[in-house]
N, C-alpha and C positions, 0 to 999 in steps of 0.2 A: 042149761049151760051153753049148749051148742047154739039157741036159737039167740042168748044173748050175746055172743060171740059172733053171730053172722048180721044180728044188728047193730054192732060198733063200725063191722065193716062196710055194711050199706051207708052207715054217716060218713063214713072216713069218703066213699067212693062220691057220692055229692059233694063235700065240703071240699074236697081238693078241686076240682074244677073250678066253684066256685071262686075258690079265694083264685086259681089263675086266671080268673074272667076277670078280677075286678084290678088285679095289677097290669093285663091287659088292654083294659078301657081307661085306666088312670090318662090325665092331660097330659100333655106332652109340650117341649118347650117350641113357641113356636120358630117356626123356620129362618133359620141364619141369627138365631139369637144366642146371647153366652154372658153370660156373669164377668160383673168386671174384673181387672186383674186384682185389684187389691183386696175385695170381699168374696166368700165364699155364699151361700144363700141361707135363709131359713130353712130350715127340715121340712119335707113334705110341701115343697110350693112348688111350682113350675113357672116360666119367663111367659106372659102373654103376651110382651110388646117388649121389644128394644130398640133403642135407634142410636146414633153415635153421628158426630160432626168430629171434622181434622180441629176446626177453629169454631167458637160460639162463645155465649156468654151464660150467665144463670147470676143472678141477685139470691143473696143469703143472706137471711135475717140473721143479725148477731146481739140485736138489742131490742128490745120494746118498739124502739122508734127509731130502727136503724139496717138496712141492709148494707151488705157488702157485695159490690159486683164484680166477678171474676171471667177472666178470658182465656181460651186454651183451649186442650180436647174435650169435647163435651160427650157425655154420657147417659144415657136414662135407661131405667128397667121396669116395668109395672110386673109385678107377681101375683100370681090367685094360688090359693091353698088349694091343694087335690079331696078331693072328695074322699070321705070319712079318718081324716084328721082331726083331732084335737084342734080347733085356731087356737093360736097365741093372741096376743092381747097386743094392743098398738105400742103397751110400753115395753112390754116383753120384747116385742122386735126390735125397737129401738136400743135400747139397752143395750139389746145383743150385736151391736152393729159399734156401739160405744166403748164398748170391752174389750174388742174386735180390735179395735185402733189404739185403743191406749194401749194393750199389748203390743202394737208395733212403733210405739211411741207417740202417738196420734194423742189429740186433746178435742173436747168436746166442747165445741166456741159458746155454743148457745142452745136452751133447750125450752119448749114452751107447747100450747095445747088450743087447738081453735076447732072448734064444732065439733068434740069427741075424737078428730086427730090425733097424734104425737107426733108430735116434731123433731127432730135432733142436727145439728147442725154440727159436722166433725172436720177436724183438717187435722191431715199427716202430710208430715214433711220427714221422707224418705228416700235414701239415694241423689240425691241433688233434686229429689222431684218434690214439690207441695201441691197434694191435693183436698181437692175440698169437697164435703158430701153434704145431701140434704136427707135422710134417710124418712120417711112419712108412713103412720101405718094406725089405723082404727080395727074395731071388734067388727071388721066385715069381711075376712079371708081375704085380705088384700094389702098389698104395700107398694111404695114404689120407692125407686132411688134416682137421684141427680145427681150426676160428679162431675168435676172442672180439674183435669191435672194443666194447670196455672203453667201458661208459656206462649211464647209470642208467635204471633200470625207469620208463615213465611207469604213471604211476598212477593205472588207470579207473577204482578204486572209491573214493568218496572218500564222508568222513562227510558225513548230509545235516544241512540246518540245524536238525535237530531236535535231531537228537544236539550240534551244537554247540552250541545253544543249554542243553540240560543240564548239557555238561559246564562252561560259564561258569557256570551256576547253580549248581551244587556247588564248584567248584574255584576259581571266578571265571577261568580261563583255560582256552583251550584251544588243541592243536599242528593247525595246520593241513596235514597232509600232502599233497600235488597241487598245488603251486604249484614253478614251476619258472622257473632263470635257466640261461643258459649260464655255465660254469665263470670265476668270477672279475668275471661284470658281473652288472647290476641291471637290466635289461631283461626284462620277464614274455616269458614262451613262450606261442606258442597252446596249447598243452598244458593251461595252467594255467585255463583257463575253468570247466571242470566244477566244480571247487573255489572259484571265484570268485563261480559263479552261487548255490552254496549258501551262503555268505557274506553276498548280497546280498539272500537269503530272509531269513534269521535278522534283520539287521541292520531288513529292511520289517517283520518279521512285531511286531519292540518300539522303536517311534521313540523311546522313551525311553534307550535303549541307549547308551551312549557306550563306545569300548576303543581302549583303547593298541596299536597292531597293530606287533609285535615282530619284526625279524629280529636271526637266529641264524646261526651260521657254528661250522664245526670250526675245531681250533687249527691246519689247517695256514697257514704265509704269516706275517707280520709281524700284533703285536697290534693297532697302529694300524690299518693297512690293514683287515683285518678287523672292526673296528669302523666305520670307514669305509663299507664293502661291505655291510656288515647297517642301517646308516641307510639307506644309497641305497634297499636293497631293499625295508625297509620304506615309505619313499617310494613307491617303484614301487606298491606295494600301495594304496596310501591314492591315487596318486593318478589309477590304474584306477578305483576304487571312486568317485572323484567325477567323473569325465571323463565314462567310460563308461559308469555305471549310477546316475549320481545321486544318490548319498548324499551327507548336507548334511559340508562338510568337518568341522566343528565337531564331528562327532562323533568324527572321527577323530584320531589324536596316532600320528606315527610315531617309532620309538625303534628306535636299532639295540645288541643289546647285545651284539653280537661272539661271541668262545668263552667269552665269561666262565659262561655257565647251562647247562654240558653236561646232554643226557637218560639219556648212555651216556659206556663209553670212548671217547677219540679213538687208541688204540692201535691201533686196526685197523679198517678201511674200514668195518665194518657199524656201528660203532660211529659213524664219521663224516657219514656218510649221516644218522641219526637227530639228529645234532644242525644239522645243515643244515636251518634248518625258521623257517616264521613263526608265530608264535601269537598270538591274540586275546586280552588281559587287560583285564577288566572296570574300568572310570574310579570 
């Protein structure tokens, strides 16, 4: 009895080291890497690689013969399974990523399978935010993910007031690009300062100056509304420019003139972005 009693405990005294060796040498996530905000991970995987961009793009298959290409924060993760796991199965992950989102309302655009792959292609539109994933995962301890939370580029380089100031002198108008509202209101962004300050160059540098300061909208939404929404805005504009930087109002005249003066198509996003804009036209 005794001697099998002091060999339960000779197992017990290996085995526990053991098993803390082997949760000691488990992978680990590499360095400065983190799971995105809106998915948690598979069980038993670690991050081998992540990288993230402010602004990029990523193409999503949503058909047979059809991607979708979206712009915004960009996202990637590659995962490797820890050593003496169970692997999950490429569908198994995917799935669990698809579940994952329709529980937060999220839908699963498109789903398909190439060289023993899985594929899932998911978009939730959460909080005023729409994001979009590629999630990919095969029978090799491996997955990875791509996200795009869908949102426009801000824009550091902006014309300075010299260049605006020529292009009004030739053209008598110019598009101001770096001025930025949240989608559907007329409240300026701090974003939009850089483009403001060069505005308020131009405007000191010829007190004789007077412009009609214009906003523009794409045709999505209702005509009125958006007529509406490009008044406010250019408001907003004119009335920055007197609050906060001093210019005599009287120089200014806000006008909103809706989708009616597209720069571009409104058939597809790059086209609508371009006509979303305010411009200075010489009085």
């Amino acid at each position: 009895m005794q001697n099998r009693i002091f060999a339960i405990l000779l197992l017990i005294l290996f085995l526990v080291p053991l098993q803390s060796s082997l949760a000691a040498t488990d992978p680990t996530d590499s360095t400065g890497s983190k799971d995105p905000d809106l998915f948690s991970r598979m069980p038993g995987f670690h991050i081998y690689r992540s990288e993230e961009n402010e602004f990029n793009k990523y193409e999503f298959q949503i058909a047979p013969d059809k991607k979708q290409k979206v712009e915004g924060y960009y996202y990637i993760a590659v995962y490797y399974a820890n050593e003496g796991i169970t692997q999950p199965s490429g569908l198994q992950i995917t799935r669990n990523y698809v579940n994952a989102a329709k529980a937060i309302g999220g839908e699963e655009v498109y789903a398909f399978e190439d060289g023993g792959t899985e594929y899932s292609i998911i978009r939730v539109i959460k909080d005023d935010k729409e994001v979009w994933a590629e999630v990919s995962g095969a029978n090799n301890g491996m997955y990875e993910i791509h996200m795009i939370e869908k949102q426009l580029m801000k824009q550091d380089v902006v014309a300075n007031a010299d260049a605006l100031a020529n292009s009004i002198s030739e053209t008598g108008r110019v598009a101001v690009y770096g001025i930025y509202f949240d989608t559907d209101k007329a409240d300026l962004k701090p974003a939009s300062e850089p483009a403001m300050a060069e505005i308020v160059k131009m405007l000191n540098a010829d007190g004789n100056l007077k412009v009609y300061v214009v906003g523009h909208t794409d045709n999505v939404g209702q005509f009125a509304h958006n007529i509406k929404l490009s008044q406010d805005r250019a408001g907003s504009v004119v009335n920055a420019l007197v609050t906060r930087h001093g210019i005599t109002a009287s120089r200014l005249t806000p006008f909103g003139a809706g989708p009616t003066i597209p720069v571009a198509s409104n058939k597809n996003e790059e086209g609508q972005i371009k006509n979303r804009r305010v411009e200075l036209v010489a009085q």
